[in-house]
Structures are given as C-alpha cells and as structure tokens.
N, C-alpha and C positions, 0 to 999 in steps of 0.2 A: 626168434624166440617163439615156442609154443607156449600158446595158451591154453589152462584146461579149468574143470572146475574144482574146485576144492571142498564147494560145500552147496546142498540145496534144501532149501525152505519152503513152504507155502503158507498162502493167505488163503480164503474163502475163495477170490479169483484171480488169484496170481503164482506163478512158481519165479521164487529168487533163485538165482543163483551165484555165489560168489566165486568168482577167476581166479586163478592164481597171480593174476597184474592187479588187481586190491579192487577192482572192478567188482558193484552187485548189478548184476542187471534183471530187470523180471518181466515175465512175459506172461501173458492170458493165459490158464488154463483153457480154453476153450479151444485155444491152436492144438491142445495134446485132447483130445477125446478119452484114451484111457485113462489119464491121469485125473481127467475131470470127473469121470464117473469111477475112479478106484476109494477106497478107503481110505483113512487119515495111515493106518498100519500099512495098508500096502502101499502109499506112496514114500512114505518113510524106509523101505527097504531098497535103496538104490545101490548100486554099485558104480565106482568112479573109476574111469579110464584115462589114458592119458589125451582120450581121443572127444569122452561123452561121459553120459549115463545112460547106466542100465538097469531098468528091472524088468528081472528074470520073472519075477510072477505075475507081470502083466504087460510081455513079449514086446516089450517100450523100447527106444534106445533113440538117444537125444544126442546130436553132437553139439558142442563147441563151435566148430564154425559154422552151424545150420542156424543156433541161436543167434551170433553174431550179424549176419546177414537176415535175420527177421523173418526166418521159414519156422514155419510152422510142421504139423503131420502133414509129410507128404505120402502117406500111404494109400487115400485115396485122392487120385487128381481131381480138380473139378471137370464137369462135361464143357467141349468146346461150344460154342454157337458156329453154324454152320453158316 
C-alpha cells in the first residue's frame, strides 16, 4: 500500500501533515528553510502528488517517504569534518 498525503497544515513551528492511513504527523518548519521563511499564502498553495508536495512558487517538494524516515531539506548537505 502506498502512502501519500491528503492534506497539509501549519502552526507557527510546525507543518502537519495528514496520510492517507489516518495518520497526522508534523514536523519542524526549520527542517524546510523555504517553508519557514515563505508566507502564510504561499505555504497554503501546495500541490498533492501521489508521491509528495509541491510548491511551485517556492521550488519545494516534500515527499512522503522522506517525512516518514524524518529527513528534512536535503538540498544543502551539511560540511563533513575532515
């Protein structure tokens, strides 16, 4: 069975999301950077995939199983220590 999400929320520091298995799980804005510093309107404009979400006006896209396994933005990695 694939999971996806059905619907997403926020708080001041958190994004809900509810599954389509009845599941809400929510996770820190601070893990998404543009969501944290976008608009209450532009986080409200997402698009649902069967895969993620997307918004298109602020070059985001969240999956499903990246939340599930508690990843955050990986668009910038952290620097190794050497």
């Amino acid at each position: 069975m694939s999971i996806s999400a059905k619907a997403v929320s926020f708080d001041e520091v958190t994004m809900w999301v509810e599954l389509s298995d009845a599941r809400i799980i929510g996770v820190p804005l601070t893990w998404f950077p543009r969501l944290l510093n976008a608009t209450d309107e532009q986080r409200a404009c997402y698009e649902l995939s069967a895969c993620g979400i997307h918004w298109d006006a602020l070059d985001e896209d969240i999956s499903v199983e990246g939340l599930l396994k508690g990843r955050g933005d990986v668009t910038h990695r952290p620097h190794q220590a050497a």
